[in-house]
Phi, psi and omega in degrees: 000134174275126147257122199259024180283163206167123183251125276176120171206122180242138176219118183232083124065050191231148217229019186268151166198159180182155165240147165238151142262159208256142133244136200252141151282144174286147200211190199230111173290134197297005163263013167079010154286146176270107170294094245251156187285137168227179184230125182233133197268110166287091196294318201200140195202086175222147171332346168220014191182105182223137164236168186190164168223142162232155216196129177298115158004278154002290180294316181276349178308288204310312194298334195289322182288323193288305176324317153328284165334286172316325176265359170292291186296025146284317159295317196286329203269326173292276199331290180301005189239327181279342193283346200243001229225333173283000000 
């Protein structure tokens, strides 16, 4: 199995920070291999400081199902935290 998932990270002491998401449609590389569609998460993204995660579609349907989850139970632990707080 390849993995082409692959996390990237440069710091040059620069303090921008934002996230975008990417989507690369699968293509073909001028040495004729195929490069399969991917998704790349941008944390930060300047001329001097890029963090990014890239990641096969595939990978990210998973990351998108665990996140769900997780911010389910984040909502769940604030409602029960306000609730008791009441």
């Amino acid at each position: 199995m390849i993995v082409v998932s692959f996390i990237s990270t440069f710091n040059s002491n620069v303090e921008e920070s934002g996230l975008t998401v990417l989507y690369d449609p699968a293509r073909e590389t001028d040495t004729g291999r195929r490069q399969p569609a991917y998704v790349r998460i941008q944390v930060a993204d300047s001329p001097d400081h890029q963090v990014y995660v890239a990641m096969r579609v595939d990978e990210a349907r998973q990351l998108v199902a665990s996140l769900m989850s997780v911010v389910m139970l984040h909502d769940a632990a604030e409602r029960l935290a306000a609730e008791k707080a009441a």
